[in-house]
Backbone bond lengths (Angstrom), bond angles and torsions (degrees), N, CA, C in turn:
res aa  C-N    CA-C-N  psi(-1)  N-CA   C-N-CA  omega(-1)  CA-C   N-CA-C  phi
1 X - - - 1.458 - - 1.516 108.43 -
2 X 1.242 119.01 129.59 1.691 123.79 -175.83 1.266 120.47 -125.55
3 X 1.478 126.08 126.39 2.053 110.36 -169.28 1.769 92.45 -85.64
4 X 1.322 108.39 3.79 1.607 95.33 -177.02 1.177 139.13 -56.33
5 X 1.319 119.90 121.63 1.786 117.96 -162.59 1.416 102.11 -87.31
6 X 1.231 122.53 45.14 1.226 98.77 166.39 2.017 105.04 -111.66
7 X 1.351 99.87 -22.39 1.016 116.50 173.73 2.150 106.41 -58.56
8 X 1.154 100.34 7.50 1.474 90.18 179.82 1.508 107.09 -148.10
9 X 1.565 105.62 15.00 1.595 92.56 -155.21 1.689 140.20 -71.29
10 X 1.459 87.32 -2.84 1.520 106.69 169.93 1.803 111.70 -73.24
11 X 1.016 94.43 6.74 1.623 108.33 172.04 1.035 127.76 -75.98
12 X 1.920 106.62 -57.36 1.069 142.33 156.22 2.039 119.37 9.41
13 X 0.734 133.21 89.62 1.309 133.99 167.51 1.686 107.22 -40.11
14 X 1.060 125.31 166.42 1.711 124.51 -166.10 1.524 83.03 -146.97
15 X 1.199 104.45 153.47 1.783 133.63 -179.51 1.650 95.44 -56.80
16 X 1.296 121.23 118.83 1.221 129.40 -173.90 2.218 95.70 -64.18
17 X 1.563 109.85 162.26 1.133 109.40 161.57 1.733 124.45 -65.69
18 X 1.148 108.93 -178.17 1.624 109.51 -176.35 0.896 110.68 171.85
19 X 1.566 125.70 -168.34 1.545 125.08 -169.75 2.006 88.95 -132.60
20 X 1.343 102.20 89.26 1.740 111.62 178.51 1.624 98.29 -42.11
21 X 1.064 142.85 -77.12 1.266 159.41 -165.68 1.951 109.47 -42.38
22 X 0.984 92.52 -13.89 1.780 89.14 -176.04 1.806 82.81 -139.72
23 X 0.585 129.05 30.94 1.632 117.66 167.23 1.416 113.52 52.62
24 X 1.265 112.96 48.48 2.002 104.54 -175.44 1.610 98.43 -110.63
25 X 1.382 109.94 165.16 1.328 85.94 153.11 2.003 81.11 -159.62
26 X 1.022 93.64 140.44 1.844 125.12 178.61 1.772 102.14 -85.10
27 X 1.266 105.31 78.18 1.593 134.77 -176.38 1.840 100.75 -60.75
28 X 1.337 115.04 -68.96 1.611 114.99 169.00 1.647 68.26 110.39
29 X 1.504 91.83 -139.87 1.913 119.66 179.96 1.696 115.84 -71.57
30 X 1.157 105.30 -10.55 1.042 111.19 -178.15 1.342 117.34 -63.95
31 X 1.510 109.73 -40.76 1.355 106.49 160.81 1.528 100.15 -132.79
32 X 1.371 98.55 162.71 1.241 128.98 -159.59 1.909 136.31 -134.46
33 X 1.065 83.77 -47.63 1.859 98.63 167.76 0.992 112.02 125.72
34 X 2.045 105.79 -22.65 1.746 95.63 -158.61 1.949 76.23 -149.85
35 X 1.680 109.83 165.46 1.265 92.18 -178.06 1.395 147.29 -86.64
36 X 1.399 103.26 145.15 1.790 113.42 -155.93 1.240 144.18 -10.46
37 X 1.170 154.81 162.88 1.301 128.19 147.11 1.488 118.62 -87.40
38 X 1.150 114.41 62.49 1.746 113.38 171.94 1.866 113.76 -95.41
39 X 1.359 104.40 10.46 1.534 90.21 178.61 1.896 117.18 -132.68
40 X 1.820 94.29 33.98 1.464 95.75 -154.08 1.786 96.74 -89.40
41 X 1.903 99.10 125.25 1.316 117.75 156.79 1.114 112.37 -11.16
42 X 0.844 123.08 -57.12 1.819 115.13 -155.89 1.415 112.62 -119.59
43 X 1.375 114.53 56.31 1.204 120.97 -168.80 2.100 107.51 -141.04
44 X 0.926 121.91 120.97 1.458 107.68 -169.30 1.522 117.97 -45.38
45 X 1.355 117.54 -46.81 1.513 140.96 153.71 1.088 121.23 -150.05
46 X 1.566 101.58 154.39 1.614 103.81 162.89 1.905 90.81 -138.65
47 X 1.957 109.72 160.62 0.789 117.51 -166.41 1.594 130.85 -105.58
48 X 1.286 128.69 50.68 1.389 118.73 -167.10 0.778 151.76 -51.26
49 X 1.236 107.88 -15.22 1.884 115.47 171.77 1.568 97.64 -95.68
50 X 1.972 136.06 3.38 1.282 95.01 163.16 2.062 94.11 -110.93
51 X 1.174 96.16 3.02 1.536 101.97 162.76 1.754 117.70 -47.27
52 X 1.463 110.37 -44.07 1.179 120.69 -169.31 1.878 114.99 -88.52
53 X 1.433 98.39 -33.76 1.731 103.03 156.08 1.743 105.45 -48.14
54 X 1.569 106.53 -62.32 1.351 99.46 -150.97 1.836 112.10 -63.17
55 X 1.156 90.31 -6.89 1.686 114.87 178.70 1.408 114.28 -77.43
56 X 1.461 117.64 -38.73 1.342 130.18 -167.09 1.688 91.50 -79.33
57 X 1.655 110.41 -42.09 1.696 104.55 -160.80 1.363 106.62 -85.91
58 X 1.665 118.22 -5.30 1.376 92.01 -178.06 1.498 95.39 -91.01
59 X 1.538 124.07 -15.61 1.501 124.76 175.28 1.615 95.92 -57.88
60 X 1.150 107.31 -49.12 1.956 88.43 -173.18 1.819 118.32 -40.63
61 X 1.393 110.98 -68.54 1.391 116.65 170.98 1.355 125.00 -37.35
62 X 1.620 128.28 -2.17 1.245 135.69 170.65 1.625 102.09 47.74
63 X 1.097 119.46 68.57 1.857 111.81 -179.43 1.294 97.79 -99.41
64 X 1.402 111.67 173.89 1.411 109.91 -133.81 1.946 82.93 -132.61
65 X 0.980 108.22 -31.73 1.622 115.24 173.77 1.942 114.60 -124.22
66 X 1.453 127.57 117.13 1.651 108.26 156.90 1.886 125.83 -113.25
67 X 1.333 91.97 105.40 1.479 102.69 -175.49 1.757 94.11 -46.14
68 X 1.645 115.69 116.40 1.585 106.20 162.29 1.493 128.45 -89.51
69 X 0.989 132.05 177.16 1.039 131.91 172.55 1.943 119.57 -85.62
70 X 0.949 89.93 -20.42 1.961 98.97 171.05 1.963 96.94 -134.81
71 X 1.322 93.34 162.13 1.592 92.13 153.72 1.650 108.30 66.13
72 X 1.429 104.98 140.68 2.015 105.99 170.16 1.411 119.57 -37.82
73 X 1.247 137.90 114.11 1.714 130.81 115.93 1.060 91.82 34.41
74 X 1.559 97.77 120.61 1.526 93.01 141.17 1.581 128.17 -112.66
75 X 1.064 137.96 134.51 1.324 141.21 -172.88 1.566 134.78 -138.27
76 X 1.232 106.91 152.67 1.611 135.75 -150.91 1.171 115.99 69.81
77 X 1.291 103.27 168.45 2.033 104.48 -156.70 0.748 104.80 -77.04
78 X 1.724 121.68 -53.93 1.777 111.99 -172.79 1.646 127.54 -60.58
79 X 1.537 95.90 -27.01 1.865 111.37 168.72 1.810 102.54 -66.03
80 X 0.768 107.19 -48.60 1.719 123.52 -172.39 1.601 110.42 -54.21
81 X 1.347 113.79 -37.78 1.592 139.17 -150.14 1.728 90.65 -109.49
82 X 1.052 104.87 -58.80 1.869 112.73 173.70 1.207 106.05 -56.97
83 X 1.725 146.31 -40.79 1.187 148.83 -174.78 1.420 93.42 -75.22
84 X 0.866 138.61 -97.55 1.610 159.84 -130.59 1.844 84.43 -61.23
85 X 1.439 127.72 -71.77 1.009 117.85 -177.14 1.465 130.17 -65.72
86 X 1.162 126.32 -8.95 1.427 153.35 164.73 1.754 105.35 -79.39
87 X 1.060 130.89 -16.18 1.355 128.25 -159.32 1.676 81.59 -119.24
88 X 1.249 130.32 -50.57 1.380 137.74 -167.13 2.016 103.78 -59.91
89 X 1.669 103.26 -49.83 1.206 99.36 171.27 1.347 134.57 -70.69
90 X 1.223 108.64 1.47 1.684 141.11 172.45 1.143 106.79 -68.56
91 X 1.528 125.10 -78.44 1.400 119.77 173.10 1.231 126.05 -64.49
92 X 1.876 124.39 -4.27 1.200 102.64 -169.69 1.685 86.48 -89.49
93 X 0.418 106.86 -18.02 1.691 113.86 -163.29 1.797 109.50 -60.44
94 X 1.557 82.97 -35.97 1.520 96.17 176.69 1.622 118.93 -77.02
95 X 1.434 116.05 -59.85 1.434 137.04 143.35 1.688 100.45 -13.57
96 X 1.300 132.14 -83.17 1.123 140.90 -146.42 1.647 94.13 -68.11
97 X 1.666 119.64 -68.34 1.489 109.64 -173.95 1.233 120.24 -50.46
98 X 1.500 132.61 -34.56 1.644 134.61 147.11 1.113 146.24 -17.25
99 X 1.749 100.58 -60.27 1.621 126.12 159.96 1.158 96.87 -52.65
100 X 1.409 124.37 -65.55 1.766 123.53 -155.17 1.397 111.27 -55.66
101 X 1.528 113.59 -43.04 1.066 108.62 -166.14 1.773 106.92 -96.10
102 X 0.955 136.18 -0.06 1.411 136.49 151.91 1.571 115.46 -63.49
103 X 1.631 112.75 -42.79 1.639 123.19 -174.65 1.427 94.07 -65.80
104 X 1.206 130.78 -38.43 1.138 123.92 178.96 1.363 146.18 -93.21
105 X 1.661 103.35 15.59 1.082 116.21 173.87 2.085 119.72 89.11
106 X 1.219 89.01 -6.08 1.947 92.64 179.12 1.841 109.38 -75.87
107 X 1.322 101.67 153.61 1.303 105.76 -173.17 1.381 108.63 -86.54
108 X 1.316 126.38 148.16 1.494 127.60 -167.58 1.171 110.62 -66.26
109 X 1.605 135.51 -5.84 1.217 122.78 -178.09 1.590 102.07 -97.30
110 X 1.322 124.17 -13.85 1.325 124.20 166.27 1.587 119.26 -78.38
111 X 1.151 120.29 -27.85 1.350 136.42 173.44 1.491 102.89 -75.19
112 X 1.252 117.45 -21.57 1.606 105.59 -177.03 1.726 109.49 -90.75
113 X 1.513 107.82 -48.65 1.293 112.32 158.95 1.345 129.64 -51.78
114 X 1.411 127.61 -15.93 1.241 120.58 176.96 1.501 115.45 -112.85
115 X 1.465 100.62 11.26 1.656 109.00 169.11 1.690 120.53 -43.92
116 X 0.932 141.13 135.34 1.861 117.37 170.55 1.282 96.54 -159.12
117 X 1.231 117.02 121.50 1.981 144.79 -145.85 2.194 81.85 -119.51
118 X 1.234 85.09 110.65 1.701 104.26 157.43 2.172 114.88 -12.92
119 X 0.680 104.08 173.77 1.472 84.05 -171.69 1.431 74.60 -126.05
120 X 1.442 134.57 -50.14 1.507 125.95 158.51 1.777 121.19 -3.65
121 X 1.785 92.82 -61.65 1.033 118.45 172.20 1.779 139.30 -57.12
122 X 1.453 94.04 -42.79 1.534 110.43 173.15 1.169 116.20 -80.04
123 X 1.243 124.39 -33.53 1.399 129.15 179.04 1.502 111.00 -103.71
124 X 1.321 120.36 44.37 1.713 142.62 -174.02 1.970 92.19 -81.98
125 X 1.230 121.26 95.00 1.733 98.13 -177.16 1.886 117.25 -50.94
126 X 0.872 87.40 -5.15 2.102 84.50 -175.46 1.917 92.55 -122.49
127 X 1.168 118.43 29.08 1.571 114.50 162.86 1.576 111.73 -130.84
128 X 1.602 127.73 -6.34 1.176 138.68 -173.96 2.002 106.26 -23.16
129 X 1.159 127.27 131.85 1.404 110.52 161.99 1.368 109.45 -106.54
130 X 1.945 92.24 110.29 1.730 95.36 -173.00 1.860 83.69 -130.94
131 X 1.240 106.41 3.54 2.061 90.25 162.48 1.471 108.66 -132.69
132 X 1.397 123.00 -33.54 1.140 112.81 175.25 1.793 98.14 -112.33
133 X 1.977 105.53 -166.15 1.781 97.89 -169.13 1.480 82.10 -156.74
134 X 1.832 102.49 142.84 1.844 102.86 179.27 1.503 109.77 -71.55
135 X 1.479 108.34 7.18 1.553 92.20 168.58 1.530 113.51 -87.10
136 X 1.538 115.94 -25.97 1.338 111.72 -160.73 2.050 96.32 -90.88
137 X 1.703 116.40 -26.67 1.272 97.19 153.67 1.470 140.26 -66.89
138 X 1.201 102.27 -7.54 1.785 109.79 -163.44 2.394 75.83 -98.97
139 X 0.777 160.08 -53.48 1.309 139.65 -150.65 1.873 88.60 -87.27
140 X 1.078 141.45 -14.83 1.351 144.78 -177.78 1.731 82.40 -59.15
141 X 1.089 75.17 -81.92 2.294 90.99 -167.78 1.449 91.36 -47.28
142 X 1.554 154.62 -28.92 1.715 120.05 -179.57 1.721 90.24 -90.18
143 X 1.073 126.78 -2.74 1.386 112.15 -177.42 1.613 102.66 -88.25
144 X 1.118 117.37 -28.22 1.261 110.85 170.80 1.345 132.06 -65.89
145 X 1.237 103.71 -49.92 1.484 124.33 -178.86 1.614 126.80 -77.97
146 X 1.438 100.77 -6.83 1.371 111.54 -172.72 1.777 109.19 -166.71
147 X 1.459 121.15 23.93 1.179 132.09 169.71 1.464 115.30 68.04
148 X 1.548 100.00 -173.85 1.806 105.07 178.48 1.158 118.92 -95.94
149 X 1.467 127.47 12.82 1.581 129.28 169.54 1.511 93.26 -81.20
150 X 1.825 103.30 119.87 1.756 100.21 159.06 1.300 145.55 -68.78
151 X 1.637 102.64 -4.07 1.583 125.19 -174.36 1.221 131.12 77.50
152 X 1.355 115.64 20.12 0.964 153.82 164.32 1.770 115.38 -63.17
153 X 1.252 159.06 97.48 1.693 129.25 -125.57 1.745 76.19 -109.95
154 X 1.691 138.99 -17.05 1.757 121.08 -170.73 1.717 102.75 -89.27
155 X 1.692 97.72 -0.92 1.460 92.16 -173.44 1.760 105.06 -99.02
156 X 1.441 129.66 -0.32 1.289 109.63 -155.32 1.760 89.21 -107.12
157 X 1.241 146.06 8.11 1.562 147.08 140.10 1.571 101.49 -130.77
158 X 1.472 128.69 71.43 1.499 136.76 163.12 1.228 107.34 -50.97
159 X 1.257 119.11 157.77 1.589 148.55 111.16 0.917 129.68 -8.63
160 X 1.719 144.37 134.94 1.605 103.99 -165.50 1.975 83.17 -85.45
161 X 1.661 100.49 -178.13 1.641 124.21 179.86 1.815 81.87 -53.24
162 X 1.334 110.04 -80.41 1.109 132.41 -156.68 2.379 98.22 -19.56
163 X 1.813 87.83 -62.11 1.558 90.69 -173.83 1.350 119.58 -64.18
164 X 1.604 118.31 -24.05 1.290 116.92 163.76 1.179 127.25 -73.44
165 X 1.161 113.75 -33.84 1.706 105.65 -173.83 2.091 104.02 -84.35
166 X 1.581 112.47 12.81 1.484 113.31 179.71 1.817 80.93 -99.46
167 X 0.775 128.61 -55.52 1.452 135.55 -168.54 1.502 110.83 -55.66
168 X 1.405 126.67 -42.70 1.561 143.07 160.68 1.631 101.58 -45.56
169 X 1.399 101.52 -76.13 1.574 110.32 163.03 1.922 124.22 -0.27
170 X 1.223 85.53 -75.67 1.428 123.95 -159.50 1.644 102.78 -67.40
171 X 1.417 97.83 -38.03 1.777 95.05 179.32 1.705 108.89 -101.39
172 X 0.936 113.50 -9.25 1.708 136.65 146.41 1.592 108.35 -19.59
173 X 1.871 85.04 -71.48 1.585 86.28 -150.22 1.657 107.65 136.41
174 X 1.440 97.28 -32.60 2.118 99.88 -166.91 1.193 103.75 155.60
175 X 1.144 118.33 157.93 1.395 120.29 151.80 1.671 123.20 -63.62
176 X 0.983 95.85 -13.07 1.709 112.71 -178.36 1.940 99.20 -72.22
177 X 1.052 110.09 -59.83 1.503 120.18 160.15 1.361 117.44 -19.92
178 X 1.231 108.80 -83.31 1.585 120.94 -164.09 1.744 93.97 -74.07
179 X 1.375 145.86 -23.30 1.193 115.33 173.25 1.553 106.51 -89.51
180 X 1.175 129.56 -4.96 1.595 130.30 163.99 1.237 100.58 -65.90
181 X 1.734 117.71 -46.83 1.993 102.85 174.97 1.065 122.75 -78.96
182 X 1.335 116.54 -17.49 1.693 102.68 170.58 1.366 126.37 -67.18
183 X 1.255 111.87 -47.65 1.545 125.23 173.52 1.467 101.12 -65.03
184 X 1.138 158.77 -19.26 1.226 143.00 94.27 1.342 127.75 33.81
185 X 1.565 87.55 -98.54 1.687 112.47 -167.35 1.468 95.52 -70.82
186 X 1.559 138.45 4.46 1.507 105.39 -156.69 1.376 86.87 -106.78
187 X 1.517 134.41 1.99 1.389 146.31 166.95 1.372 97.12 -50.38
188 X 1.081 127.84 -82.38 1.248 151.15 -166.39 1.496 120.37 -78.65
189 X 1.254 113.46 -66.86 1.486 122.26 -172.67 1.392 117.76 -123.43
190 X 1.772 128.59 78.23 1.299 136.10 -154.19 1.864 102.00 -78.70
191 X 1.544 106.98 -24.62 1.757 98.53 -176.68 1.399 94.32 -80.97
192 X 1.079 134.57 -2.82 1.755 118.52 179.59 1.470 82.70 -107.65
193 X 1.295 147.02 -59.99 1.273 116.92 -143.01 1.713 110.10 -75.03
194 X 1.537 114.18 1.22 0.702 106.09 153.99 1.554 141.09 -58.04
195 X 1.196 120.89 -36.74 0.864 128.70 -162.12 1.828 111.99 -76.21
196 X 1.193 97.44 -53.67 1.420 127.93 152.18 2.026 114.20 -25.39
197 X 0.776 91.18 -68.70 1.883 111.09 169.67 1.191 92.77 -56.62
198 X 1.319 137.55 -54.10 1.727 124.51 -171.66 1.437 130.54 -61.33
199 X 1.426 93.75 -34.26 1.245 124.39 -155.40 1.759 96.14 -89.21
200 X 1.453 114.66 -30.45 1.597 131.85 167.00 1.371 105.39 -68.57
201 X 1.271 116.64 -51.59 1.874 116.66 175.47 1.997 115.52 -69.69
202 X 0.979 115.97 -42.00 1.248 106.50 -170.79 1.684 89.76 -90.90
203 X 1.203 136.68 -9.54 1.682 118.72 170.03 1.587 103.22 -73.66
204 X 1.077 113.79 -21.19 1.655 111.97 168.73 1.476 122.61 165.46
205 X 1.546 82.40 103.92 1.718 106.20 -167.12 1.502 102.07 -65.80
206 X 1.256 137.35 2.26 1.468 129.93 -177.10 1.629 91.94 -87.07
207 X 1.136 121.31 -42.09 1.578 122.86 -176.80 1.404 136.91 -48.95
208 X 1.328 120.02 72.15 1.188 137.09 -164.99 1.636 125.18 -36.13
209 X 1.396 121.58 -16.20 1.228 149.59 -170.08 1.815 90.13 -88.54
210 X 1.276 113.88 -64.43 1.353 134.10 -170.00 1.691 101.58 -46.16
211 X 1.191 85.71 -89.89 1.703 102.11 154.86 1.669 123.17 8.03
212 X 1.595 106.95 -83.37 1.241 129.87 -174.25 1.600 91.72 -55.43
213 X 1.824 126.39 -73.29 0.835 123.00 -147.02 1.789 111.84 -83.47
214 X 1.388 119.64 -5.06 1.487 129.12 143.88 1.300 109.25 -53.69
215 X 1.204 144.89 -11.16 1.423 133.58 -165.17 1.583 108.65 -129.02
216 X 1.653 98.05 -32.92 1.767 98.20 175.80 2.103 109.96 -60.12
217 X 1.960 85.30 -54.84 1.401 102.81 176.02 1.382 115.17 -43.01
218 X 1.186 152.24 -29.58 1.613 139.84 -165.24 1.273 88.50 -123.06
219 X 1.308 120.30 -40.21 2.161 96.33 -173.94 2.078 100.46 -60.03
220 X 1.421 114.72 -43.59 1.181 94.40 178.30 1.690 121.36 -62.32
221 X 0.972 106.59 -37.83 2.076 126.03 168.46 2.117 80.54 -35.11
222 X 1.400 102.81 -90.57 0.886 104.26 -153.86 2.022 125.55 -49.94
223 X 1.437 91.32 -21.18 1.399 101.95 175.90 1.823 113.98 -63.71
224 X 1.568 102.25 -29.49 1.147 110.62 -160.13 1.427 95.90 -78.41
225 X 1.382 131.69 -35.79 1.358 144.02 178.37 1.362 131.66 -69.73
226 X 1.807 117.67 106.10 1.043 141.13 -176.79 1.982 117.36 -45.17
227 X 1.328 89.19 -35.19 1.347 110.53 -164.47 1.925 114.67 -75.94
228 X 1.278 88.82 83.16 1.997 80.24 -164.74 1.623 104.28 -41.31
229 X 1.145 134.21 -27.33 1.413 122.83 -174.13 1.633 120.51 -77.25
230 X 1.254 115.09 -17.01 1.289 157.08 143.48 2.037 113.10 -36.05
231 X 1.480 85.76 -60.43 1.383 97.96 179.81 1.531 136.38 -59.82
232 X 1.743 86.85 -49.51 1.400 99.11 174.26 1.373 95.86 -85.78
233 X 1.051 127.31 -39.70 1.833 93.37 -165.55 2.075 121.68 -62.42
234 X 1.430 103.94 -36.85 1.340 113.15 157.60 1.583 133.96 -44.61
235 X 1.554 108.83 -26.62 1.605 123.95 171.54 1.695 97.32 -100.74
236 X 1.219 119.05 -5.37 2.055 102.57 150.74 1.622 118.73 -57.55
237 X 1.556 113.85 -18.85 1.238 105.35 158.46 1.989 134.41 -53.35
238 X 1.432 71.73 -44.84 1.729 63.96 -159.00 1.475 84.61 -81.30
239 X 1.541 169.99 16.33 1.221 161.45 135.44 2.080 93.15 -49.21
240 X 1.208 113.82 -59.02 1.437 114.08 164.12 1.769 125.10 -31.45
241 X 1.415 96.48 -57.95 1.200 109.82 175.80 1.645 126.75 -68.77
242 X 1.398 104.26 -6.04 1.752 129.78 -173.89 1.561 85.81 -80.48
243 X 1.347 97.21 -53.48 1.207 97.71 -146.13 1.774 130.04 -62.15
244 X 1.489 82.98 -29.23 1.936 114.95 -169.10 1.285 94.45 -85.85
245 X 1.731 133.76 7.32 1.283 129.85 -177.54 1.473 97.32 -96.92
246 X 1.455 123.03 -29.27 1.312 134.35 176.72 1.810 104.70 96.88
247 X 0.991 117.82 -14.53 1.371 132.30 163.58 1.317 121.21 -39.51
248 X 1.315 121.89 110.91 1.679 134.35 -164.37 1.896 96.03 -76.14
């Protein structure tokens, strides 16, 4: 396993345009205000370790203003120079705990949970993650480097969701069960009761109980979540839940 970018370098982001002569430089997505979108789900790839080059080189040129592509300007050099290199040590950080823990054999869902971003870092005012999240960039980089099997050996020819979560069901007790524990767990523990709530809707989407509490469970998930990309993908439930109503 290698973090070497050369193995990708046609990837590589290139020094955005600008006006050299007045110190600007016209960033696009590259920068942003708050942190990047290099780790979005639903995206074939995005690149963070050459995200963080292109970060380092526009820090070389010391520009003094970067027109972004979302989000305020950023401006004056030392704000400009503090962002760009502050945003660069962001992804490597992410990049790097990834590599390590792939070279070493850990499974990506342990590598994602044991991610932990500087608090320096998290609380950066122009790095906030309010659209993308360093968890969903840090599984970008093991998806790259080591594909979309999680390593998991019941997950790489599954079951469909649908047959597992009837089988969950079943040793439950009911579907009646598992939405009594979700609403439960969402007191306390909303990323598990998620799961729980799903597992109540796809054991049988006719189940109106199921239903409701598939839709309470992730709109609150999603309420709780800073991360607008986060947001919407968690309210694809209840479009699910539209759907199993049979309702045009």
């Amino acid at each position: 396993m290698s973090g070497s970018s050369s193995a990708t370098a046609r990837a590589r982001p290139t020094t955005p345009p600008g006006a050299p002569e007045r110190r600007v430089i016209a960033a696009g997505d590259l920068v942003t205000g708050y942190l990047p979108n290099a780790g979005n789900p639903k995206k074939v790839q995005r690149y963070a370790e050459e995200w963080a080059e292109a970060a380092e080189e526009m820090a070389s040129l010391s520009p003094s203003v970067i027109i972004t592509g979302h989000g305020d300007p950023a401006t004056g050099t030392e704000a400009v120079a503090d962002e760009l290199t502050s945003l660069a040590r962001y992804l490597r950080i992410i990049v790097e705990h990834a590599l390590t823990g792939l070279n070493n054999g850990v499974l990506p869902d342990e590598i994602v949970a044991t991610l932990e971003i500087p608090e320096q870092l998290r609380h950066h005012p122009r790095l906030p993650a309010l659209y993308d999240k360093p968890e969903f960039i840090c599984r970008n980089v093991i998806r790259r480097y080591s594909g979309w099997w999680d390593g998991y050996p019941s997950h790489l020819l599954p079951a469909s969701q649908d047959a597992q979560a009837a089988e969950v069901a079943r040793l439950a007790g009911g579907v009646a069960a598992l939405v009594e524990r979700a609403r439960t767990l969402s007191a306390t523990d909303l990323r598990l009761a998620c799961h729980v709530a799903e597992w109540a809707f796809l054991a049988d989407r006719s189940d109106e109980d199921a239903r409701a509490c598939y839709r309470e469970v992730l709109e609150a998930r999603a309420g709780a979540e800073p991360s607008l990309m986060a947001q919407v993908n968690f309210r694809v439930s209840a479009g699910w839940v539209h759907a199993a109503t049979g309702e045009v």
